[in-house]
C-alpha positions in Angstrom: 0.0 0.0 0.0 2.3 2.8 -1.3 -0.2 5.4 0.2 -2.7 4.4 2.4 -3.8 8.0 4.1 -4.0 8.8 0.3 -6.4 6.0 -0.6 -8.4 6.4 2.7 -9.2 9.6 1.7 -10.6 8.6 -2.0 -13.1 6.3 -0.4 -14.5 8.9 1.5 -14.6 10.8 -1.5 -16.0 8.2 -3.3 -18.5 7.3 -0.4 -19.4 11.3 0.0 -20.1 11.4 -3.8 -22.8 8.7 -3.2 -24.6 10.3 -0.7 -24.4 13.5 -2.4 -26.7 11.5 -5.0 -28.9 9.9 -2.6 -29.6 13.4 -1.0 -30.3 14.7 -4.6 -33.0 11.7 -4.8 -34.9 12.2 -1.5 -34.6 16.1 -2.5 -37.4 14.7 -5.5 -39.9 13.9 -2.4 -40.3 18.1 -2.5 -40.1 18.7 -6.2 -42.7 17.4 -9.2 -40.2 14.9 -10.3 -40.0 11.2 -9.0 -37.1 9.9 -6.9 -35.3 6.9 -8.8 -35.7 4.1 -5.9 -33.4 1.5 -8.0 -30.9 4.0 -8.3 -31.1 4.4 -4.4 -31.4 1.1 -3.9 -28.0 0.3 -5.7 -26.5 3.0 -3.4 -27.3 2.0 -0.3 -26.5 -1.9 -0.9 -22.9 -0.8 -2.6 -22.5 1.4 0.6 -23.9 -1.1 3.3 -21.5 -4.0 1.6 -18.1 -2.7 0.6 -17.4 -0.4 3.5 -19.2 -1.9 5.7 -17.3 -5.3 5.0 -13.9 -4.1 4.1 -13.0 -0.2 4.6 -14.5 -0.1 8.2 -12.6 -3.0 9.6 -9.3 -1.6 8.3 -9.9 1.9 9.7 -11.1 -0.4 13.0 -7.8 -1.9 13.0 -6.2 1.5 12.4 -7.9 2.8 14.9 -6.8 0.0 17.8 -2.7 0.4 16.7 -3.1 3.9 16.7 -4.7 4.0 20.2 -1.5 2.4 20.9 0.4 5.2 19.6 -1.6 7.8 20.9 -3.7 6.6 24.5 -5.3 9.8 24.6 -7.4 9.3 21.9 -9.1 5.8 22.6 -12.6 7.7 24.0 -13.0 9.5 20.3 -11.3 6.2 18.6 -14.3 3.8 20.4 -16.5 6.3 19.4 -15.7 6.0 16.0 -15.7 2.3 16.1 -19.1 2.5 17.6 -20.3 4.7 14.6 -19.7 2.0 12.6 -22.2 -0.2 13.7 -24.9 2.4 13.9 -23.8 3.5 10.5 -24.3 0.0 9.4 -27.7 -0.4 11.6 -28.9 2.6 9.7 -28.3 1.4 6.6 -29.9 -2.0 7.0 -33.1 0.1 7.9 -32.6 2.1 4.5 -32.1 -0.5 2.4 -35.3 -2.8 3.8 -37.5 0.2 4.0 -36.5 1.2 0.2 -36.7 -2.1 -1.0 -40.3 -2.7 0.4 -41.3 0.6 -1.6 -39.9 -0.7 -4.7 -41.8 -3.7 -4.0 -45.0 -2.0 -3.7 -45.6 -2.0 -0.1 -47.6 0.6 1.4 -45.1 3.5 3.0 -45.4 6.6 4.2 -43.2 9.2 2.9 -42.4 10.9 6.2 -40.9 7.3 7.5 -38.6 6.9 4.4 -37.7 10.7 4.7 -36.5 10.0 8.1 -34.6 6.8 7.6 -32.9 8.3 4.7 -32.1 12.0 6.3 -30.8 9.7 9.1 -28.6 7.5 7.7 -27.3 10.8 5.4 -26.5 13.0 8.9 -24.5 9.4 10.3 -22.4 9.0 7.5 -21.4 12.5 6.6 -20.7 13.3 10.3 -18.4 9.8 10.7 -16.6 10.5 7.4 -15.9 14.4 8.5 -14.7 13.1 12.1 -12.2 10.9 10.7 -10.7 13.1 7.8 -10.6 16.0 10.9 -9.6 13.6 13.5 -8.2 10.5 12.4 -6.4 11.0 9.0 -3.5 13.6 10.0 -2.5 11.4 13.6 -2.9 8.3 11.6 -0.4 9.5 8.9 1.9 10.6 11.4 2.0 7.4 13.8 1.4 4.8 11.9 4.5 2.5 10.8 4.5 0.7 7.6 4.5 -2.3 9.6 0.9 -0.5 11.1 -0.3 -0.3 7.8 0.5 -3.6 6.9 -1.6 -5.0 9.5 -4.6 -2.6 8.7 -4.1 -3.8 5.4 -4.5 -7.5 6.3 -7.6 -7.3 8.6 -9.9 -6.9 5.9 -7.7 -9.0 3.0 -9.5 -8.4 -1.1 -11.8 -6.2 -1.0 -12.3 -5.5 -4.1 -14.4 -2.5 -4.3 -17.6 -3.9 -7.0 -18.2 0.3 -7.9 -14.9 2.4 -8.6 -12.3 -0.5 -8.8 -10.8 -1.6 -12.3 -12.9 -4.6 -12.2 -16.6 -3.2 -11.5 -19.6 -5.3 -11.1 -22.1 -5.5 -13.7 -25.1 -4.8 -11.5 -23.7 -1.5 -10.8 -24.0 -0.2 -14.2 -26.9 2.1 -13.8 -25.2 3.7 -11.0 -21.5 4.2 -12.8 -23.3 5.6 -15.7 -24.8 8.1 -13.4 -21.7 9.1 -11.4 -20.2 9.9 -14.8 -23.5 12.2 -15.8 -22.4 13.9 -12.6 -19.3 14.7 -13.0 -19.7 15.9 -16.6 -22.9 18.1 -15.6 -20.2 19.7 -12.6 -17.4 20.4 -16.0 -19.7 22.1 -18.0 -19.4 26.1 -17.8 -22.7 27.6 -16.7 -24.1 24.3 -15.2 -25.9 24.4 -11.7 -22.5 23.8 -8.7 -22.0 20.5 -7.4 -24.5 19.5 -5.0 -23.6 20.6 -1.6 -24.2 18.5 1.6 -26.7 20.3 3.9 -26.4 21.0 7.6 -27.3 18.1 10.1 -30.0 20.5 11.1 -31.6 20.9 8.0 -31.4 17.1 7.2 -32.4 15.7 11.2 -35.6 13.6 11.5 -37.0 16.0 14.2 -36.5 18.7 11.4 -38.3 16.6 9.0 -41.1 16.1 11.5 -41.4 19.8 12.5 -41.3 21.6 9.0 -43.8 20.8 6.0 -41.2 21.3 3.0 -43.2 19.4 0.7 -45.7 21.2 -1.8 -48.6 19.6 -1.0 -49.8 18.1 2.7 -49.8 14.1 2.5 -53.0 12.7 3.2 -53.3 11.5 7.3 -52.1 8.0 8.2 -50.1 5.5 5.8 -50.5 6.2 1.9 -49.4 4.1 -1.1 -46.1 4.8 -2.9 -48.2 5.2 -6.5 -50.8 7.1 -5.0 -48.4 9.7 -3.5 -46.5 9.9 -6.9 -50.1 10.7 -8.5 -50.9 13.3 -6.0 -47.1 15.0 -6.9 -46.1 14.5 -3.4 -43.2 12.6 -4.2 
């Protein structure tokens, strides 16, 4: 691993760019477009499986050798190990709750606006507390010997999305990374999409303020139904 701070640092760019989309897609609930549930679907199983399988037990390892390095930071270091399960809770709740919709089952929109405004708040704050915390000490302490061992707790890994060697049932979502990033190099096209505040995005916000353009009928409504309605 000829620069592991290096490559950490891509998959949180990689993992940020995901969520950026997935934000973009719940933004559709409060617009007269449709969100594109396969396409969130894809994200959410890509990010519950590859980090959740491979990048988080390396920085897990990471984290206990450079606890070792560093004693004063094993509170925030458990914390961060800790995040990882809740981030990995959340995203289990995501991904059942959007694959029920996409199966037709009755959901209300206020439930999936939570899970997903959730699950977004997690992750961004995790990756931000390890690029702010973690990162710098880790390329400081660490010994190649370190980052041998971090390298073997999680062994392969191949990441099925932005490695050479991408899966197949990913294509929808490469081909819309790429749209992305081609819409952000065009002169005059709208800026990047920006990651709101955890404020903004919270579940009690989402439960306090009506952002959508039309009040959703009282109790539990059918995905179709709310799309003919324009409340999704």
């Amino acid at each position: 691993m000829s620069d592991p701070v290096s490559h950490w640092h891509t998959e949180h760019a990689n993992f940020s760019r995901l969520l950026d989309i997935l934000e973009k897609q719940l933004d559709a609930f409060h617009g007269a477009g449709q969100p594109n549930y396969d396409l969130m679907v894809d994200i959410v199983s890509y990010l519950r499986h590859f980090p959740d399988l491979h990048h988080h037990p390396r920085e897990d390892a990471a984290f206990a050798l450079l606890a070792k390095h560093e004693p004063g930071m094993e509170i925030p270091l458990q914390r961060l190990r800790q995040e990882h399960r809740v981030i990995a809770a959340a995203g289990d709740d995501l991904l059942r709750t959007l694959s029920e919709v996409t199966s037709g089952a009755v959901i209300a929109r206020a439930a999936v606006e939570a899970i997903a405004a959730m699950y977004l708040v997690y992750y961004r704050h995790h990756i931000a507390s390890e690029e702010k915390e973690v990162l710098p000490r880790a390329a400081k302490l660490l010994t190649p010997g370190d980052w041998r061992a971090v390298a073997a707790a999680a062994p392969g890994g191949r990441d099925p999305l932005f490695g050479n060697e991408s899966e197949a049932g990913y294509r929808e979502l490469r081909r819309h990374i790429a749209l992305e990033r081609e819409r952000s190099r065009i002169p005059g096209a709208s800026p990047p999409h920006r990651a709101r505040s955890a404020e903004r995005l919270s579940p009690n916000a989402l439960a306090s303020t009506d952002r959508g353009s039309a009040t959703p009928p009282p109790g539990v409504c059918g995905w179709q139904a709310l799309g003919a309605r324009g409340l999704i």
